[in-house]
N, C-alpha and C positions, 0 to 999 in steps of 0.2 A: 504493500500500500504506500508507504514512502517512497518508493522506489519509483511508483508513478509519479506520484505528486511531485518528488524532484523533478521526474521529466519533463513536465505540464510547466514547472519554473522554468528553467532551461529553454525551453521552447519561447515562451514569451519573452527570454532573457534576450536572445539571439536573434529571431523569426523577427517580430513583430516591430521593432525598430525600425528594422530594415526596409520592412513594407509599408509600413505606413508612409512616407513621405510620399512614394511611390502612388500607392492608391489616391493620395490627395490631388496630388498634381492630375493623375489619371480624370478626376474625376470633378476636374473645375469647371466649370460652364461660364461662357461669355453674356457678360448685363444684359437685358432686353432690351431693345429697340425701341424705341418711337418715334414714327414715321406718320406725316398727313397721306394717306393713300383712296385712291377708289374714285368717282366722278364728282361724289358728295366729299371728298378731302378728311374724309373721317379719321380721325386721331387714331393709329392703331400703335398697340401696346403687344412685342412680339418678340418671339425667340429667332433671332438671327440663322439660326443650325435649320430653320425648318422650310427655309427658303429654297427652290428646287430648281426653277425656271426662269428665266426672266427671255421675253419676245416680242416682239409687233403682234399685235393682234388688232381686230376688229371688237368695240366694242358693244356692250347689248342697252338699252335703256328701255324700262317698260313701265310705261303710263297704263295704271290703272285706271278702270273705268265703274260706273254702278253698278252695271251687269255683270252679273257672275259670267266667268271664263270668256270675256269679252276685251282681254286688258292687251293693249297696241306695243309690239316689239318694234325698236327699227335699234338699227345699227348703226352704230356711230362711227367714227371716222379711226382710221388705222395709229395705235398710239402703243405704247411699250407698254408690256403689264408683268405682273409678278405672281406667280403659282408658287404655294407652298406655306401661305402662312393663312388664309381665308378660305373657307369651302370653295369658293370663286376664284378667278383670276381679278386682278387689282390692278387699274390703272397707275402708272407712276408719271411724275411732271418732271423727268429727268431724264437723260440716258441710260441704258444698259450698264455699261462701264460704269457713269460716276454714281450708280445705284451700289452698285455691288461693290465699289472703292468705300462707298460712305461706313458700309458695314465690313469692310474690312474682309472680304470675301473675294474679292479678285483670281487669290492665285488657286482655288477649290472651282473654278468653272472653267470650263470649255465652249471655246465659238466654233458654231455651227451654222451652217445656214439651211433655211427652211427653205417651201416653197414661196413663202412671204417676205423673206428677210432673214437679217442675223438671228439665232436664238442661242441664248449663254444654255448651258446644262453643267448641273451640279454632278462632278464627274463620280463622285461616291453613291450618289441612289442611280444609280441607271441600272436596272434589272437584267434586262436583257435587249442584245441589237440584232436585227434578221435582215434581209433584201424583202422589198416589195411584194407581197404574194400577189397581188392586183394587179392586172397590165395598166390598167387605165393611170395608178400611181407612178409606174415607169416611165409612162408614153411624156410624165407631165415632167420629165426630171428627177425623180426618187430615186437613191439607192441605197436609199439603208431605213428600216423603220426602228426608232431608239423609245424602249418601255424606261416608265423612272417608275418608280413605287416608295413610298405610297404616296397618296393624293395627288396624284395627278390626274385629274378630272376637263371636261370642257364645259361650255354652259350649262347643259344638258344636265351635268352631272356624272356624266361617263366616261371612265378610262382611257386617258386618250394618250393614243403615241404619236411621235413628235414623223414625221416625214422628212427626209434631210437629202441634200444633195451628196454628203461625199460618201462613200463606201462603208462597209461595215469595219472592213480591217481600218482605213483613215480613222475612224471612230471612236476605234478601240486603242490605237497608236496615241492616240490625245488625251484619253479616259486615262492610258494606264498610266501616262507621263504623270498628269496630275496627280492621280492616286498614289504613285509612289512620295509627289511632294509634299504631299499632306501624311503621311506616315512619318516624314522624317519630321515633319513638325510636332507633328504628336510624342515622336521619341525627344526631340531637345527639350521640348516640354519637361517631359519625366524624369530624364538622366541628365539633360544639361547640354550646353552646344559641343560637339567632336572634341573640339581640342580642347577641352578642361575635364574632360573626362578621362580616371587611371582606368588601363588597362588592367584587368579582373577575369580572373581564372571561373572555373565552371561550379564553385564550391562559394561563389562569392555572395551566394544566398545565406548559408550558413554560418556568413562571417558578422558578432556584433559590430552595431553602427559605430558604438563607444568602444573603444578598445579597450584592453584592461591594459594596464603595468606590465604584464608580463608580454607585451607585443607590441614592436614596433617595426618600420617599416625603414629600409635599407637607402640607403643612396640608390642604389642602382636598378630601386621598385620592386627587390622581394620581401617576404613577408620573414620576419625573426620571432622568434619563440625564447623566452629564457627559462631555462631547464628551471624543471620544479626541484625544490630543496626536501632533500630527503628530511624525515621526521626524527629526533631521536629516537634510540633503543625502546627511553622508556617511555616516550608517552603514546611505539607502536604497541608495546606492553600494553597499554591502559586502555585502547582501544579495541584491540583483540578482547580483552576481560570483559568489557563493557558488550561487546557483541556476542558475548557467548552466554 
Protein backbone atom coordinates (compact mmCIF):
# COMPACT_ATOMS: atom_id res chain seq x y z
CA UNK A 1 0.00 0.00 0.00
CA UNK A 2 2.84 2.58 0.58
CA UNK A 3 4.43 1.33 -2.15
CA UNK A 4 1.77 2.69 -4.35
CA UNK A 5 1.16 5.69 -2.64
CA UNK A 6 4.98 6.53 -3.16
CA UNK A 7 4.22 5.97 -6.75
CA UNK A 8 1.01 8.16 -7.04
CA UNK A 9 3.98 10.98 -5.34
CA UNK A 10 6.58 10.30 -7.70
CA UNK A 11 4.35 10.58 -10.52
CA UNK A 12 2.85 13.82 -9.75
CA UNK A 13 6.47 14.75 -8.55
CA UNK A 14 7.89 14.26 -12.03
CA UNK A 15 4.72 13.87 -14.66
CA UNK A 16 2.61 16.75 -13.85
CA UNK A 17 5.08 19.74 -13.80
CA UNK A 18 6.12 18.92 -16.86
CA UNK A 19 2.65 18.96 -18.57
CA UNK A 20 1.12 21.27 -17.33
CA UNK A 21 2.69 24.26 -18.81
CA UNK A 22 2.22 22.36 -21.99
CA UNK A 23 -1.45 21.66 -21.68
CA UNK A 24 -1.88 25.48 -20.84
CA UNK A 25 -0.37 26.82 -23.70
CA UNK A 26 -2.10 23.88 -25.79
CA UNK A 27 -5.17 25.07 -24.79
CA UNK A 28 -5.25 29.10 -24.91
CA UNK A 29 -7.88 30.57 -27.02
CA UNK A 30 -7.70 33.85 -28.84
CA UNK A 31 -10.31 37.03 -27.32
CA UNK A 32 -13.58 37.37 -29.29
CA UNK A 33 -14.16 39.45 -31.92
CA UNK A 34 -16.30 42.23 -32.41
CA UNK A 35 -17.18 43.11 -35.64
CA UNK A 36 -20.39 45.53 -37.35
CA UNK A 37 -21.35 42.69 -39.93
CA UNK A 38 -24.48 41.68 -42.11
CA UNK A 39 -26.71 44.55 -44.25
CA UNK A 40 -28.33 45.73 -40.94
CA UNK A 41 -24.39 46.33 -39.49
CA UNK A 42 -25.28 44.33 -36.53
CA UNK A 43 -22.69 44.24 -33.65
CA UNK A 44 -21.41 40.66 -33.65
CA UNK A 45 -19.62 39.37 -30.74
CA UNK A 46 -17.45 36.06 -32.15
CA UNK A 47 -14.91 33.54 -31.97
CA UNK A 48 -12.39 34.22 -34.58
CA UNK A 49 -11.38 30.11 -34.89
CA UNK A 50 -14.97 29.80 -36.29
CA UNK A 51 -14.47 31.72 -39.32
CA UNK A 52 -14.23 29.39 -42.58
CA UNK A 53 -14.83 31.39 -45.73
CA UNK A 54 -14.71 34.58 -46.75
CA UNK A 55 -16.01 35.39 -50.82
CA UNK A 56 -18.11 37.49 -53.22
CA UNK A 57 -21.31 36.52 -53.17
CA UNK A 58 -24.69 37.68 -54.15
CA UNK A 59 -26.61 38.85 -51.41
CA UNK A 60 -30.58 37.90 -50.21
CA UNK A 61 -33.00 40.63 -48.68
CA UNK A 62 -36.59 39.74 -47.93
CA UNK A 63 -39.27 42.04 -47.28
CA UNK A 64 -41.83 40.69 -45.45
CA UNK A 65 -45.37 41.01 -46.31
CA UNK A 66 -49.06 40.59 -44.31
CA UNK A 67 -49.76 37.55 -46.09
CA UNK A 68 -48.50 34.47 -44.97
CA UNK A 69 -45.68 32.97 -47.37
CA UNK A 70 -46.01 35.96 -49.56
CA UNK A 71 -42.62 37.66 -48.40
CA UNK A 72 -40.52 39.21 -51.72
CA UNK A 73 -36.72 37.98 -52.03
CA UNK A 74 -34.58 39.89 -54.41
CA UNK A 75 -30.92 39.81 -54.46
CA UNK A 76 -28.74 42.33 -53.95
CA UNK A 77 -25.67 43.27 -55.57
CA UNK A 78 -22.32 41.04 -55.47
CA UNK A 79 -20.31 42.18 -52.19
CA UNK A 80 -17.78 39.92 -49.86
CA UNK A 81 -19.20 37.88 -47.10
CA UNK A 82 -18.15 35.70 -44.29
CA UNK A 83 -19.23 31.91 -43.59
CA UNK A 84 -18.53 30.45 -40.27
CA UNK A 85 -19.57 32.60 -37.51
CA UNK A 86 -23.67 33.02 -38.21
CA UNK A 87 -26.03 30.27 -39.53
CA UNK A 88 -25.93 32.70 -42.75
CA UNK A 89 -23.26 34.20 -44.72
CA UNK A 90 -22.58 37.93 -43.53
CA UNK A 91 -21.85 40.63 -45.45
CA UNK A 92 -18.56 42.43 -44.62
CA UNK A 93 -17.71 46.43 -45.69
CA UNK A 94 -14.02 45.43 -46.35
CA UNK A 95 -11.97 43.35 -48.36
CA UNK A 96 -11.17 39.71 -48.06
CA UNK A 97 -7.57 40.22 -47.07
CA UNK A 98 -7.94 43.31 -44.80
CA UNK A 99 -10.83 41.18 -43.01
CA UNK A 100 -8.86 38.37 -42.21
CA UNK A 101 -5.51 40.73 -41.56
CA UNK A 102 -7.98 42.48 -38.86
CA UNK A 103 -8.25 39.10 -37.11
CA UNK A 104 -5.11 38.10 -37.55
CA UNK A 105 -6.00 35.02 -39.66
CA UNK A 106 -4.08 35.79 -42.95
CA UNK A 107 -1.48 33.09 -42.84
CA UNK A 108 -4.51 29.97 -42.00
CA UNK A 109 -6.26 30.74 -45.40
CA UNK A 110 -5.98 29.91 -48.94
CA UNK A 111 -6.98 31.93 -52.28
CA UNK A 112 -8.88 30.22 -54.59
CA UNK A 113 -10.95 31.21 -57.11
CA UNK A 114 -14.40 30.59 -57.72
CA UNK A 115 -16.61 30.80 -60.51
CA UNK A 116 -17.57 34.31 -59.02
CA UNK A 117 -14.24 35.46 -57.98
CA UNK A 118 -11.45 35.01 -55.26
CA UNK A 119 -12.62 32.95 -52.33
CA UNK A 120 -10.17 32.72 -49.18
CA UNK A 121 -10.75 28.97 -47.48
CA UNK A 122 -9.73 28.04 -44.13
CA UNK A 123 -7.16 25.41 -45.09
CA UNK A 124 -7.61 23.25 -41.76
CA UNK A 125 -11.71 22.57 -42.15
CA UNK A 126 -11.76 21.42 -45.70
CA UNK A 127 -13.16 17.99 -45.43
CA UNK A 128 -12.60 16.63 -48.59
CA UNK A 129 -11.80 17.91 -52.53
CA UNK A 130 -13.03 15.72 -55.65
CA UNK A 131 -13.39 16.94 -59.77
CA UNK A 132 -16.64 17.88 -60.81
CA UNK A 133 -19.19 14.95 -61.05
CA UNK A 134 -21.55 17.28 -63.39
CA UNK A 135 -20.56 18.02 -66.86
CA UNK A 136 -22.57 21.16 -66.86
CA UNK A 137 -19.89 22.34 -63.76
CA UNK A 138 -16.85 21.43 -66.01
CA UNK A 139 -18.24 22.85 -69.28
CA UNK A 140 -18.54 26.25 -66.92
CA UNK A 141 -14.63 26.08 -65.73
CA UNK A 142 -14.65 23.76 -62.55
CA UNK A 143 -12.16 21.51 -61.49
CA UNK A 144 -12.19 20.75 -58.29
CA UNK A 145 -15.29 20.78 -55.94
CA UNK A 146 -13.67 21.75 -52.18
CA UNK A 147 -16.38 20.36 -48.91
CA UNK A 148 -15.24 22.52 -45.55
CA UNK A 149 -17.24 21.14 -42.57
CA UNK A 150 -18.86 22.12 -40.58
CA UNK A 151 -21.27 24.87 -41.23
CA UNK A 152 -20.98 25.60 -44.39
CA UNK A 153 -24.29 26.17 -45.54
CA UNK A 154 -25.84 28.54 -48.60
CA UNK A 155 -29.00 30.50 -48.07
CA UNK A 156 -31.08 27.75 -48.22
CA UNK A 157 -29.41 26.37 -45.54
CA UNK A 158 -27.75 23.56 -47.27
CA UNK A 159 -24.40 22.09 -47.47
CA UNK A 160 -22.66 23.76 -49.93
CA UNK A 161 -19.39 23.05 -51.69
CA UNK A 162 -17.21 25.72 -52.96
CA UNK A 163 -16.78 25.06 -57.04
CA UNK A 164 -13.08 26.23 -57.99
CA UNK A 165 -11.05 26.60 -60.95
CA UNK A 166 -7.65 25.13 -60.13
CA UNK A 167 -7.20 21.39 -59.77
CA UNK A 168 -7.74 19.12 -56.97
CA UNK A 169 -3.97 18.23 -56.51
CA UNK A 170 -3.23 22.68 -56.82
CA UNK A 171 -5.71 22.50 -53.81
CA UNK A 172 -4.26 20.21 -51.89
CA UNK A 173 -0.55 21.71 -52.72
CA UNK A 174 -1.98 25.15 -50.89
CA UNK A 175 -4.08 23.36 -48.09
CA UNK A 176 -1.05 21.39 -47.04
CA UNK A 177 1.55 24.26 -47.21
CA UNK A 178 -0.68 26.20 -44.81
CA UNK A 179 -1.42 23.27 -42.70
CA UNK A 180 1.96 22.56 -42.07
CA UNK A 181 2.35 26.50 -41.20
CA UNK A 182 -0.15 26.40 -38.77
CA UNK A 183 1.26 23.26 -36.97
CA UNK A 184 4.59 24.82 -36.53
CA UNK A 185 2.63 27.78 -34.97
CA UNK A 186 0.95 25.69 -32.75
CA UNK A 187 4.30 23.87 -31.65
CA UNK A 188 6.28 27.43 -31.00
CA UNK A 189 3.24 28.17 -29.14
CA UNK A 190 3.83 25.14 -26.75
CA UNK A 191 7.63 24.54 -26.73
CA UNK A 192 8.98 27.98 -27.72
CA UNK A 193 10.58 29.35 -31.17
CA UNK A 194 13.47 26.54 -32.63
CA UNK A 195 16.35 28.00 -31.56
CA UNK A 196 15.62 28.56 -27.61
CA UNK A 197 14.69 25.29 -27.46
CA UNK A 198 17.53 22.32 -25.61
CA UNK A 199 17.61 19.43 -27.42
CA UNK A 200 15.92 16.53 -25.38
CA UNK A 201 16.24 12.93 -25.49
CA UNK A 202 13.03 10.52 -25.70
CA UNK A 203 13.00 10.06 -21.78
CA UNK A 204 12.52 13.87 -21.55
CA UNK A 205 8.92 13.34 -20.25
CA UNK A 206 10.07 11.68 -17.28
CA UNK A 207 12.57 14.28 -16.56
CA UNK A 208 11.21 16.90 -13.26
CA UNK A 209 10.80 20.49 -14.43
CA UNK A 210 12.77 21.54 -11.10
CA UNK A 211 15.64 19.62 -11.00
CA UNK A 212 16.90 18.46 -7.73
CA UNK A 213 20.79 19.15 -6.27
CA UNK A 214 21.60 16.05 -7.24
CA UNK A 215 21.41 17.07 -11.34
CA UNK A 216 23.00 19.36 -13.33
CA UNK A 217 23.43 19.85 -16.79
CA UNK A 218 27.08 19.98 -18.43
CA UNK A 219 28.78 22.49 -20.76
CA UNK A 220 28.49 20.48 -23.59
CA UNK A 221 24.21 19.71 -23.00
CA UNK A 222 24.57 16.37 -21.20
CA UNK A 223 22.76 15.50 -18.31
CA UNK A 224 25.09 14.75 -14.70
CA UNK A 225 23.92 12.70 -11.81
CA UNK A 226 25.84 12.89 -8.56
CA UNK A 227 26.21 9.55 -7.14
CA UNK A 228 24.02 8.98 -4.16
CA UNK A 229 26.02 8.61 -0.75
CA UNK A 230 26.03 5.48 0.75
CA UNK A 231 24.40 5.27 4.25
CA UNK A 232 26.29 4.20 7.26
CA UNK A 233 26.68 0.78 8.75
CA UNK A 234 24.48 1.76 11.40
CA UNK A 235 21.75 3.54 10.43
CA UNK A 236 21.56 0.49 7.32
CA UNK A 237 21.22 -1.43 10.62
CA UNK A 238 18.21 0.41 11.90
CA UNK A 239 16.46 0.35 8.85
CA UNK A 240 16.66 -3.25 8.10
CA UNK A 241 15.30 -3.74 12.04
CA UNK A 242 12.65 -1.30 11.49
CA UNK A 243 11.57 -3.40 8.30
CA UNK A 244 11.56 -6.43 9.68
Amino acid sequence: MESKFATSILFAAFILPVMMPITANAAKLPPLATMKLGDNQTTYIFDPNKVTAVALTYGLTVTLKPVRANSEVNQGPLKPHVWGIAEIPLSINESPENFLKELQLETRFITLHSLSGELHLRASRIKYIIEPPLQVDRERGAKALVYLGPGMVDWSGVPRPWLVTETPGQVKALADEKRAQEDGELEARIFGPPEQRVPRGPDTICRPARQSSRHWRSADGSDKWRPRRALPKSARLRSRSSAG
